[in-house]
Z-matrix of the N, CA and C atoms (Angstrom, degrees):
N
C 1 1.430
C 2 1.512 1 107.94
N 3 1.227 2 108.23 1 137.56
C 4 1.794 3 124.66 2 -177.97
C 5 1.374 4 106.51 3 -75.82
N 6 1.450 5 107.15 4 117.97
C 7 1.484 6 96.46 5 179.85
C 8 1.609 7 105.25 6 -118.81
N 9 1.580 8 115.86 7 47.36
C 10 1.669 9 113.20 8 -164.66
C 11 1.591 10 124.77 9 -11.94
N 12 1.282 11 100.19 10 91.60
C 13 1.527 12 115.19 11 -176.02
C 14 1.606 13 122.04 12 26.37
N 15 1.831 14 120.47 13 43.17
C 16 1.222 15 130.11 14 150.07
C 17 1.225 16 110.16 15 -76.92
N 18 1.081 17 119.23 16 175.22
C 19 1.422 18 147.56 17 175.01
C 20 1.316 19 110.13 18 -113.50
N 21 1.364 20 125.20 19 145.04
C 22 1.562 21 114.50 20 -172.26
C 23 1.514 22 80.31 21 -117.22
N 24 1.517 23 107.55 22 134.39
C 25 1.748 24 109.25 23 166.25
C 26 1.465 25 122.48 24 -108.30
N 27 1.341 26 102.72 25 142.96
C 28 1.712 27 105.08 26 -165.38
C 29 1.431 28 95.25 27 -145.16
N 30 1.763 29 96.05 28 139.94
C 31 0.955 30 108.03 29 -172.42
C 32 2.013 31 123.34 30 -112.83
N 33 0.789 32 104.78 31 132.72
C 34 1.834 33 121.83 32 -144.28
C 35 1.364 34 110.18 33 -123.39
N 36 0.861 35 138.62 34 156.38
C 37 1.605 36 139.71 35 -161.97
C 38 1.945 37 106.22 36 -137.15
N 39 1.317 38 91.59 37 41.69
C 40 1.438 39 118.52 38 170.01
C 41 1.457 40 138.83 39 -96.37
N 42 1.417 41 119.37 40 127.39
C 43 1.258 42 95.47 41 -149.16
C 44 1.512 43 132.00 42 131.85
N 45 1.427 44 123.70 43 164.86
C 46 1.669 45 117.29 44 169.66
C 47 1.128 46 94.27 45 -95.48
N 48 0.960 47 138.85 46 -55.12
C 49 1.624 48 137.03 47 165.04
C 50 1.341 49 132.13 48 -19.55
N 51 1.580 50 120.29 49 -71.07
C 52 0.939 51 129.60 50 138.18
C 53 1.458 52 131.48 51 -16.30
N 54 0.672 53 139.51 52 -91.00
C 55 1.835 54 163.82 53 103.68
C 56 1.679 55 89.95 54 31.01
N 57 1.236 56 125.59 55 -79.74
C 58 1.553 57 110.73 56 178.70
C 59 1.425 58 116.59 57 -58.93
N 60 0.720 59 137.07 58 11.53
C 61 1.523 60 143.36 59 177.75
C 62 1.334 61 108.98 60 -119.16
N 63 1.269 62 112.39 61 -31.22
C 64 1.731 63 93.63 62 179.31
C 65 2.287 64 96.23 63 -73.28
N 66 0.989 65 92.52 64 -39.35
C 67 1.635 66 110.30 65 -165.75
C 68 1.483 67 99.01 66 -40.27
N 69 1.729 68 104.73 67 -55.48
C 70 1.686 69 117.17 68 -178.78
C 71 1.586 70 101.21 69 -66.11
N 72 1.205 71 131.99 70 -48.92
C 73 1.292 72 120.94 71 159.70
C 74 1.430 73 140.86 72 -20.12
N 75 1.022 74 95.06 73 -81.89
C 76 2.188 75 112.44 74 154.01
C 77 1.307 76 104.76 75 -46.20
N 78 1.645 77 130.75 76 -61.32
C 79 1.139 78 135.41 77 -171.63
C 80 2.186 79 110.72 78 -49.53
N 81 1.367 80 107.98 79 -31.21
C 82 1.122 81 99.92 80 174.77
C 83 1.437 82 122.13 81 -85.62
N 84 1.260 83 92.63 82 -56.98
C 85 1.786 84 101.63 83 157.02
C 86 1.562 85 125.40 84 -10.35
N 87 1.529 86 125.53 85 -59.79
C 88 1.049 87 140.38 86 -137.72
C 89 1.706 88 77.27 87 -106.96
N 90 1.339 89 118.75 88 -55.73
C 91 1.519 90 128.13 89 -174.36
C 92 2.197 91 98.42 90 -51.65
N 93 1.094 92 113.45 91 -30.74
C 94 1.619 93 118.89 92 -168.47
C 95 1.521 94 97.24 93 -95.89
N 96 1.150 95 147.90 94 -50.12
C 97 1.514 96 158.78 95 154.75
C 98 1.589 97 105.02 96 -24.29
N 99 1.399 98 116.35 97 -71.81
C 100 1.615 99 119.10 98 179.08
C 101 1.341 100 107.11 99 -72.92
N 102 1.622 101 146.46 100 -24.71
C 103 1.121 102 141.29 101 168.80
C 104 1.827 103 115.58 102 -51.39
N 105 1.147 104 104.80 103 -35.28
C 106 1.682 105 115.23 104 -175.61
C 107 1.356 106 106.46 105 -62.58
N 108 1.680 107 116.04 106 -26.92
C 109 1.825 108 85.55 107 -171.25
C 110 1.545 109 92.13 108 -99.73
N 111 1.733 110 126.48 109 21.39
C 112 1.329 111 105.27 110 160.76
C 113 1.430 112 133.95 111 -74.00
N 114 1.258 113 127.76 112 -165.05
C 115 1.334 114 120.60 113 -157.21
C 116 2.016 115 97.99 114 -118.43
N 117 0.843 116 133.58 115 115.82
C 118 1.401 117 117.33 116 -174.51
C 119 1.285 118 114.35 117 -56.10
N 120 1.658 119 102.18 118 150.48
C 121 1.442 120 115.07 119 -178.85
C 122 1.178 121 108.95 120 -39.87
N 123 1.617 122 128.47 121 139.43
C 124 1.266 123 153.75 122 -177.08
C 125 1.364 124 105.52 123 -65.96
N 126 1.925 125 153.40 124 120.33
C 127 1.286 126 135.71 125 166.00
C 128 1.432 127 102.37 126 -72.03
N 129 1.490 128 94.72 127 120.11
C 130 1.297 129 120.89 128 166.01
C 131 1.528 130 138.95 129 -51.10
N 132 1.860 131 91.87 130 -44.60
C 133 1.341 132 113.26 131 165.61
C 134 1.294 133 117.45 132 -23.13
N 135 1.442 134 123.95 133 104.66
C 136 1.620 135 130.92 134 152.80
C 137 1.987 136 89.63 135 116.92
N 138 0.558 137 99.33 136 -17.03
C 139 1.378 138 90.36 137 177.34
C 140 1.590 139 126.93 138 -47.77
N 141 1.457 140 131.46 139 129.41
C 142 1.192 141 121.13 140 -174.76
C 143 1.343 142 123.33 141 -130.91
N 144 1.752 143 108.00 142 94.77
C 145 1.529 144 99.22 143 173.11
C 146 1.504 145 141.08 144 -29.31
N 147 1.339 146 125.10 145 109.75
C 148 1.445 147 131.17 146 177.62
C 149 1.361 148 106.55 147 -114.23
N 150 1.567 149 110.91 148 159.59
C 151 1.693 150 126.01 149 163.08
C 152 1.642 151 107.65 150 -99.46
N 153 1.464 152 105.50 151 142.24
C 154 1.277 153 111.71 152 175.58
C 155 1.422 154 92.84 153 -91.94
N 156 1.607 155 89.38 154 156.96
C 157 1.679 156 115.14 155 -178.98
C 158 1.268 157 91.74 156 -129.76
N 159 1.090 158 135.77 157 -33.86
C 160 1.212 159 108.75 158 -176.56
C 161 1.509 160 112.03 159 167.24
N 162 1.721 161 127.26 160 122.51
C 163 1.516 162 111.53 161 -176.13
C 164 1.360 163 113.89 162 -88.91
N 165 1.357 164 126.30 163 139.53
C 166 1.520 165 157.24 164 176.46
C 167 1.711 166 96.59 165 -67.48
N 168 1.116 167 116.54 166 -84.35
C 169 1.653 168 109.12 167 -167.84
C 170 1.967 169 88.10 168 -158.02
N 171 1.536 170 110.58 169 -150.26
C 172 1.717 171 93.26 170 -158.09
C 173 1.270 172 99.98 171 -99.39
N 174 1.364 173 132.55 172 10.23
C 175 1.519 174 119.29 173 175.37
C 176 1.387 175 97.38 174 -111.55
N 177 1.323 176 121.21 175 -33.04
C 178 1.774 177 119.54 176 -168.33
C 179 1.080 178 111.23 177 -102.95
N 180 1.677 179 121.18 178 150.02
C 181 1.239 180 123.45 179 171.23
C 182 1.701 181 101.51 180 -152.31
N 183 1.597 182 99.39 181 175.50
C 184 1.529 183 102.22 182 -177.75
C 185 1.943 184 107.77 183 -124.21
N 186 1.117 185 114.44 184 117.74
C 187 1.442 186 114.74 185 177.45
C 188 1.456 187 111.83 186 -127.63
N 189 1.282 188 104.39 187 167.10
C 190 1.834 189 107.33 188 -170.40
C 191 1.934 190 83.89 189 -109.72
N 192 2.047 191 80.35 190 124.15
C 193 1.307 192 91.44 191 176.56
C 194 1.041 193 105.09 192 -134.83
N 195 1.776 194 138.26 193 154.29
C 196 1.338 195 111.27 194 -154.24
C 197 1.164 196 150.71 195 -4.12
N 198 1.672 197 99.75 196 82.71
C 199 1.490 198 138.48 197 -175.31
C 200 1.967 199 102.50 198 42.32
N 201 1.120 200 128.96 199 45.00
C 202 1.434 201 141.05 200 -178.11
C 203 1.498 202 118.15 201 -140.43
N 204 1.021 203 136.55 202 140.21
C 205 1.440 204 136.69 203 164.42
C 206 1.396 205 101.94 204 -85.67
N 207 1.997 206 108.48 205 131.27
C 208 1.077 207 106.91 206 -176.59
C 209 2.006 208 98.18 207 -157.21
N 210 1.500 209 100.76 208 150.05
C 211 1.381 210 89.32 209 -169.56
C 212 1.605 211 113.33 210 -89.48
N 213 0.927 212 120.89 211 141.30
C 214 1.989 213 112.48 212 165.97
C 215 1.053 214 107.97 213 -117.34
N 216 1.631 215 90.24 214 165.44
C 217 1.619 216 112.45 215 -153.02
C 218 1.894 217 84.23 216 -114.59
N 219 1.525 218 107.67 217 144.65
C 220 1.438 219 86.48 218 -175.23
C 221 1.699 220 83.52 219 -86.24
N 222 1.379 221 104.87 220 161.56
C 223 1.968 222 109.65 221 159.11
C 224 1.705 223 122.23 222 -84.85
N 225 1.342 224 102.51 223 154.00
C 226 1.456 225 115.61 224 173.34
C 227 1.330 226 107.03 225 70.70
N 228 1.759 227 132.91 226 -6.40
C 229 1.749 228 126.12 227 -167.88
C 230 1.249 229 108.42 228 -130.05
N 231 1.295 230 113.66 229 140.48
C 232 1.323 231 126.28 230 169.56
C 233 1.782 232 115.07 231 -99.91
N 234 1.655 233 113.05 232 128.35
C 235 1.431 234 81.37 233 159.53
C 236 1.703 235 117.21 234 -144.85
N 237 1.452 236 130.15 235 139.96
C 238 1.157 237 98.56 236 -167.15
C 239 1.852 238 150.03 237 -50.52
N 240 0.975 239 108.04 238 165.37
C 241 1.381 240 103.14 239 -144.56
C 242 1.955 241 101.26 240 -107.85
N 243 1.387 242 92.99 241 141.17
C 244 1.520 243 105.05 242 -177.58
C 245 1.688 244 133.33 243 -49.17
N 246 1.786 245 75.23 244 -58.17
C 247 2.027 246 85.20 245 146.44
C 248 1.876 247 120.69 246 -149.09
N 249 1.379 248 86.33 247 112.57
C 250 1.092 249 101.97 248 -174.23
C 251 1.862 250 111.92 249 -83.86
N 252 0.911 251 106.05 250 129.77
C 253 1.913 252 129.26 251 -143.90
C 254 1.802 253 74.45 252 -52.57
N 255 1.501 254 114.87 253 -64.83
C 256 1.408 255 115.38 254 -152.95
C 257 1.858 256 111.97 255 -79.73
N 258 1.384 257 102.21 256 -32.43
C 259 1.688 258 117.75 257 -177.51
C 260 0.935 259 126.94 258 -126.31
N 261 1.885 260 120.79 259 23.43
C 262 1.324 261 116.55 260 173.09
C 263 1.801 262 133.40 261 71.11
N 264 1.241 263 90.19 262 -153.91
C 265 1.453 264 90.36 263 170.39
C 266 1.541 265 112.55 264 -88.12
N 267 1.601 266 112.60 265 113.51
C 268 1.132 267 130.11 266 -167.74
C 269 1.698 268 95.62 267 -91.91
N 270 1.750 269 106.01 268 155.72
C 271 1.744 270 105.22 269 -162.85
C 272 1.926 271 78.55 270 -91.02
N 273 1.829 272 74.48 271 167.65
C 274 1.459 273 109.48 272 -178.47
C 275 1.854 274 99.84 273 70.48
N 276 1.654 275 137.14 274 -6.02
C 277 1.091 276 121.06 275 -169.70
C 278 1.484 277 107.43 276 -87.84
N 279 1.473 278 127.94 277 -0.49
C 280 1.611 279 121.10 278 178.78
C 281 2.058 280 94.01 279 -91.37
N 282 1.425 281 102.57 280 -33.94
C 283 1.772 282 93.63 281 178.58
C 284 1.460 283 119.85 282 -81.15
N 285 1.540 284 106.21 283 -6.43
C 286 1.270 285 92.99 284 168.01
C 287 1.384 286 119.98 285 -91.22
N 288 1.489 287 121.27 286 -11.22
C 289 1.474 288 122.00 287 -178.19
C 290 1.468 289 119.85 288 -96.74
N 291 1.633 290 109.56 289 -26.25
C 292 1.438 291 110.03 290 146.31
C 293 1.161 292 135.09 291 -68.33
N 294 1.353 293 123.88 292 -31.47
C 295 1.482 294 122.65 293 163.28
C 296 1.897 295 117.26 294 -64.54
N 297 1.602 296 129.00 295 -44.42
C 298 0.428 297 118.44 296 159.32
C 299 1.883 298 140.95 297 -50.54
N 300 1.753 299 103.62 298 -26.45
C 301 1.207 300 95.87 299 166.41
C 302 1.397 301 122.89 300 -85.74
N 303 1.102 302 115.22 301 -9.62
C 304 1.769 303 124.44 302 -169.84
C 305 1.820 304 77.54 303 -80.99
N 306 1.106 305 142.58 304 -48.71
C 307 1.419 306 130.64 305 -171.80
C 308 1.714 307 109.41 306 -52.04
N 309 1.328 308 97.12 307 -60.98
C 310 1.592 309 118.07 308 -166.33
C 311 1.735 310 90.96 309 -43.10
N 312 1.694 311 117.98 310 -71.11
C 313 1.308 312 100.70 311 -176.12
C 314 1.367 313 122.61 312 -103.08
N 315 1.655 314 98.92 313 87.60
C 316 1.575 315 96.84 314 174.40
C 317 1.630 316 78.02 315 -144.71
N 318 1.144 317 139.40 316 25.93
C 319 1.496 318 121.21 317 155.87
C 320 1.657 319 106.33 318 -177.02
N 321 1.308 320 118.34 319 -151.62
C 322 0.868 321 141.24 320 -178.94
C 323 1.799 322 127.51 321 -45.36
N 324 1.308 323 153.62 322 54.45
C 325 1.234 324 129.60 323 -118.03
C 326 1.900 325 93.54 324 -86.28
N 327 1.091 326 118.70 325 162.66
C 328 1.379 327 122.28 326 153.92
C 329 1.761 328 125.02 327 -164.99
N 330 0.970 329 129.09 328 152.70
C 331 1.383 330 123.67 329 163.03
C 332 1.409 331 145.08 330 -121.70
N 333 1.172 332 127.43 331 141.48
C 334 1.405 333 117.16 332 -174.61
C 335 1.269 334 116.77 333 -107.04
N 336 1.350 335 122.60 334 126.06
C 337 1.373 336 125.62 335 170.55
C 338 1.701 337 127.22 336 -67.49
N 339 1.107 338 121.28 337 134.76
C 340 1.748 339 119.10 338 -169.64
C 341 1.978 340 100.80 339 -76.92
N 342 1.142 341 104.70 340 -178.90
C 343 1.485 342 102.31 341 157.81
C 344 1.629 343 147.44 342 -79.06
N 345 1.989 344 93.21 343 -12.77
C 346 1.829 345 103.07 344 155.78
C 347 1.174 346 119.01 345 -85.17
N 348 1.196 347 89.39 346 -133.75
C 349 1.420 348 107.93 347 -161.66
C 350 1.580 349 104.61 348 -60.40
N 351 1.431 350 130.66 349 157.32
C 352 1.232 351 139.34 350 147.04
C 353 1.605 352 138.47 351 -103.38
N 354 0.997 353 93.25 352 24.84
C 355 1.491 354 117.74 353 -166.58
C 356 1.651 355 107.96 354 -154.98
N 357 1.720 356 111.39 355 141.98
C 358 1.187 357 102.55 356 170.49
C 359 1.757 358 107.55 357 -123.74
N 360 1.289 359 122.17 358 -175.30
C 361 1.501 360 114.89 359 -155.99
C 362 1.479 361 93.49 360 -67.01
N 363 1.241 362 140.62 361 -28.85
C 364 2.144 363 132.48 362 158.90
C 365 1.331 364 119.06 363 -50.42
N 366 1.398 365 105.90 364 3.99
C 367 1.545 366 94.83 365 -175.64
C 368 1.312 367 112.06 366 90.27
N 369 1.610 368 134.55 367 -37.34
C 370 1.106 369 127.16 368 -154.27
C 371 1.895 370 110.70 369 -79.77
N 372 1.462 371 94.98 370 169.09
C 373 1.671 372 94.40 371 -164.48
C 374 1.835 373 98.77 372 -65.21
N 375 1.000 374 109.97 373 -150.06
C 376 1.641 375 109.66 374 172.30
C 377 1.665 376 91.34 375 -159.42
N 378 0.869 377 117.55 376 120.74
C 379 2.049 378 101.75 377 -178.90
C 380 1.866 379 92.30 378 -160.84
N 381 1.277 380 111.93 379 168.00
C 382 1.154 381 143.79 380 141.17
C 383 0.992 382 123.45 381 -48.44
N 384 1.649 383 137.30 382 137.53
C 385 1.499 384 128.23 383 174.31
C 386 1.553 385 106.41 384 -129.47
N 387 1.160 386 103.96 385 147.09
C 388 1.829 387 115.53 386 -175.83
C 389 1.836 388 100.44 387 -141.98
N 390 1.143 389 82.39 388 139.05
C 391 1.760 390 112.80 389 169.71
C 392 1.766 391 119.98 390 -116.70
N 393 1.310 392 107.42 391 95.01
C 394 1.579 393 99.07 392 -161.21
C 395 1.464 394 131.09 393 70.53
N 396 1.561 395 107.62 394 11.98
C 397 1.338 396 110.95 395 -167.83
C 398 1.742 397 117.96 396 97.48
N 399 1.512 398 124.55 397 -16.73
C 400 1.317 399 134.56 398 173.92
C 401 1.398 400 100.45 399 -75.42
N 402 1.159 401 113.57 400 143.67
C 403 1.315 402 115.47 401 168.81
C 404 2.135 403 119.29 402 -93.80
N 405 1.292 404 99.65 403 128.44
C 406 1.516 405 109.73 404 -162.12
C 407 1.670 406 98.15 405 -72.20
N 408 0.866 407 143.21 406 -32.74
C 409 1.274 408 144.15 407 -179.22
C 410 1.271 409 128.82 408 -64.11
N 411 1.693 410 101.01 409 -43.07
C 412 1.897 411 121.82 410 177.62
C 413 1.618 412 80.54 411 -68.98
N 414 0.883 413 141.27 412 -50.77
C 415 1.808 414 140.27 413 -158.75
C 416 1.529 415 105.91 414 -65.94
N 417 1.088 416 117.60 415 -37.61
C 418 1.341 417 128.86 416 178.89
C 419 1.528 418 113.15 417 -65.43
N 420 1.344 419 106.36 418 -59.23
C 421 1.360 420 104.66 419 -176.51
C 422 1.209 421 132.13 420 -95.66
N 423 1.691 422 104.47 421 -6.12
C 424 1.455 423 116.87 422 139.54
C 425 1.536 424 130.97 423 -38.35
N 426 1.663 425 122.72 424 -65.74
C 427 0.906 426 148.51 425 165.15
C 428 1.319 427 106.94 426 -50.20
N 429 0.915 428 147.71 427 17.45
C 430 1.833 429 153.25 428 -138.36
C 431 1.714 430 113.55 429 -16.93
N 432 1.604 431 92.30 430 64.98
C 433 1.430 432 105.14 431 171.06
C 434 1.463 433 100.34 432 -111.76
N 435 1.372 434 134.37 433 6.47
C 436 1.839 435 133.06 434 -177.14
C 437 1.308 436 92.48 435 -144.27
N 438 1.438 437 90.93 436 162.88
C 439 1.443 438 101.32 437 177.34
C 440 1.457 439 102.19 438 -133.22
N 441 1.436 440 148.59 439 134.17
C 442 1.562 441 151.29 440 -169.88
C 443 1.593 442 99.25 441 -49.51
N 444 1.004 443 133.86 442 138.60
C 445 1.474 444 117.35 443 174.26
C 446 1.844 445 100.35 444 169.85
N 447 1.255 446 94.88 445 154.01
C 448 1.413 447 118.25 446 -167.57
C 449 1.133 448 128.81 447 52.83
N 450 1.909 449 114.49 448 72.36
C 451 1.237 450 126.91 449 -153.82
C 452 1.493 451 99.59 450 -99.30
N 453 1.218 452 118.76 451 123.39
C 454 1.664 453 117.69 452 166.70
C 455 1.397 454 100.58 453 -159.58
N 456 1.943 455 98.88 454 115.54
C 457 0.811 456 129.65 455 -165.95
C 458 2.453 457 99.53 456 -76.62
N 459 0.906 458 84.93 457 155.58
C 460 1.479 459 154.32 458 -8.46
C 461 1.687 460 143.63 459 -88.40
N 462 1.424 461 81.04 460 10.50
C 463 1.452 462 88.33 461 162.14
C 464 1.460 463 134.52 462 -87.90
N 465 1.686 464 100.91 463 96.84
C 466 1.548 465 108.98 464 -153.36
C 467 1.458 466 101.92 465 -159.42
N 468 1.593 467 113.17 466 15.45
C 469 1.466 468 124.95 467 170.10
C 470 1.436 469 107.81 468 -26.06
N 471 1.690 470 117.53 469 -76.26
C 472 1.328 471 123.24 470 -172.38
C 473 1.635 472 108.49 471 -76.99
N 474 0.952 473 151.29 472 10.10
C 475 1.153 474 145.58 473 -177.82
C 476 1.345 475 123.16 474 -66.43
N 477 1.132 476 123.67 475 -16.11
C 478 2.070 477 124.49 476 165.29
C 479 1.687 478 103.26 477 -87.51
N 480 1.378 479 128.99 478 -38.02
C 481 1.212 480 110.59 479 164.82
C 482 1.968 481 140.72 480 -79.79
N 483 1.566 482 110.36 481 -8.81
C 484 1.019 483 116.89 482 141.58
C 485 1.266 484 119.59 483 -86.00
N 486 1.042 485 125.32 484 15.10
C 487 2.261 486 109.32 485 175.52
C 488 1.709 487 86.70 486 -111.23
N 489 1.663 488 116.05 487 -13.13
C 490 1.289 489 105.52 488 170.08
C 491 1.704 490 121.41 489 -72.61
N 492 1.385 491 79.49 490 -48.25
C 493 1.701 492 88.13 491 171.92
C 494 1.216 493 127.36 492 -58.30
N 495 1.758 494 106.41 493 -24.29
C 496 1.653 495 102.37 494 174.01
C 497 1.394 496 122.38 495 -92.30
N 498 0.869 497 112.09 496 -11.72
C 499 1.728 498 139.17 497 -176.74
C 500 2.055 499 89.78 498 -70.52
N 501 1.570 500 107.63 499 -46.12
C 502 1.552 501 100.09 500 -169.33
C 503 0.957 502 114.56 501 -77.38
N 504 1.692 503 108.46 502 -36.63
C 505 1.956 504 113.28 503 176.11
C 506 1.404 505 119.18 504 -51.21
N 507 1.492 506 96.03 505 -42.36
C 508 2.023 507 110.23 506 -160.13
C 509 2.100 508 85.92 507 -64.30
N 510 1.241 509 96.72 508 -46.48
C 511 1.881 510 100.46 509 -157.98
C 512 1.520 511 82.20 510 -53.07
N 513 1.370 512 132.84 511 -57.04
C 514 1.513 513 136.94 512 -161.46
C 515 1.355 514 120.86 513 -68.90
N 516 1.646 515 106.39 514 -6.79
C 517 1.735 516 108.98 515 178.75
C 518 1.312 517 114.19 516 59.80
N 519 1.557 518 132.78 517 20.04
C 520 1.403 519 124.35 518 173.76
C 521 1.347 520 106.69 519 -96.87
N 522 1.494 521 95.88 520 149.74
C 523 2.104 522 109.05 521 169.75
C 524 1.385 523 82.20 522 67.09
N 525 1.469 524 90.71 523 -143.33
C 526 1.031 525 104.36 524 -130.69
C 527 1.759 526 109.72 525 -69.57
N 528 1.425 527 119.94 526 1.84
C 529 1.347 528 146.19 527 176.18
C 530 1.077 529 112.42 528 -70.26
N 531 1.253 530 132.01 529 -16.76
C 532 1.597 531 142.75 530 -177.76
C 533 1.383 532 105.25 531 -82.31
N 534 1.136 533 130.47 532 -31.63
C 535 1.260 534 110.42 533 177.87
C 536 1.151 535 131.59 534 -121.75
N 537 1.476 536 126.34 535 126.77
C 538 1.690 537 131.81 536 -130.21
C 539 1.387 538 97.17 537 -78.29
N 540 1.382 539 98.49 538 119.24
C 541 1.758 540 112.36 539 170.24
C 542 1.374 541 123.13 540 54.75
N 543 1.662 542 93.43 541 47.58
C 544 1.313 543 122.28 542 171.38
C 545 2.068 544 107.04 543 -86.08
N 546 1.185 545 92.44 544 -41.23
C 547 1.537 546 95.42 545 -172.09
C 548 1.427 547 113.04 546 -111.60
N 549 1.350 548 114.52 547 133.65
C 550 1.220 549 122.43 548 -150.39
C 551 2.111 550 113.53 549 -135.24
N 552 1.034 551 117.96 550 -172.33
C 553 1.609 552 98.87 551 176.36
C 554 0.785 553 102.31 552 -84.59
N 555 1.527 554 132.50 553 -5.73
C 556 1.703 555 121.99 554 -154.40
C 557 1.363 556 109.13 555 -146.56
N 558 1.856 557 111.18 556 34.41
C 559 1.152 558 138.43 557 172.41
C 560 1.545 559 126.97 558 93.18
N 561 0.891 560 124.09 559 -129.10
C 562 1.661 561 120.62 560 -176.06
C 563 1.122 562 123.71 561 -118.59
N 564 1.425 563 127.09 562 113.67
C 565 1.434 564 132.77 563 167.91
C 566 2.060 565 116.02 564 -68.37
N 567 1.261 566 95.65 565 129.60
C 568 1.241 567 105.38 566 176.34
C 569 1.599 568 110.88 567 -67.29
């Protein structure tokens, strides 16, 4: 066949050129494959950078929030408590306040306010907590260091994804799930 002095062009995967492109190819692929079982970006919206001052035990802490030191209450979690007026140091309450602080400073701190109240009858704030955008609470009671608790609507934004998280701990028997009829509606039996 007459090909009046064209060139026929073909394209070949020959080469360093070549060869880096198939690599970036695969390389995205594999990068789009493991992206799917992530969780989509968190809405940020309303979120409010704070400094920690310092954590109290695994639900409470104290941060300077408009230019004030003030304590918060985390929302929607319970966790046992260091000293509990009637039973002391209740189990799992030293791993939940060390785990919770190893969270607090390993990134970014911030909080989100619900649509009630922001305050509870102590004065303290009532908010959401995030680490890099993760939320510190789902982590908590994931890990079965919280238990879902003290729901009053309407502050109850996150409340189907922690009763998920507790629903997985309790099935998994960790924290505070390990020990039979330790956790109760109306908190923790010694």
């Amino acid at each position: 066949m007459k090909n009046n002095g064209q060139r026929r062009v073909t394209t070949r995967w020959k080469g360093k050129s070549g060869f880096s492109t198939l690599i970036a190819l695969i390389a995205v692929g594999v990068f789009m494959f493991f992206s799917l079982d992530e969780e989509p970006d968190v809405d940020r919206t309303g979120f409010i950078p704070v400094e920690l001052v310092r954590t109290i035990d695994g639900d409470t802490i104290k941060i300077l929030y408009n230019g004030k030191e003030q304590n918060l209450r985390y929302l929607l979690i319970d966790t046992p408590e260091l000293n509990h007026k009637q039973q002391g140091k209740q189990p799992f309450s030293e791993e939940a306040a060390k785990r919770n602080d190893e969270l607090l400073k390993s990134g970014k701190l911030e909080i989100e306010f619900d649509i009630g109240e922001r305050e509870d009858k102590y004065g303290r704030l009532l908010a959401y907590v995030y680490i890099d955008g993760q939320s510190v609470q789902q982590k908590l009671v994931e890990e079965g260091l919280a238990r879902v608790a003290y729901i009053y609507p309407p502050n109850t934004k996150h409340l189907d994804p922690y009763k998920a998280a507790e629903k997985k701990a309790q099935n998994t028997g960790i924290g505070i799930w390990s020990i039979e009829d330790y956790v109760t509606n109306r908190g923790f039996n010694n």
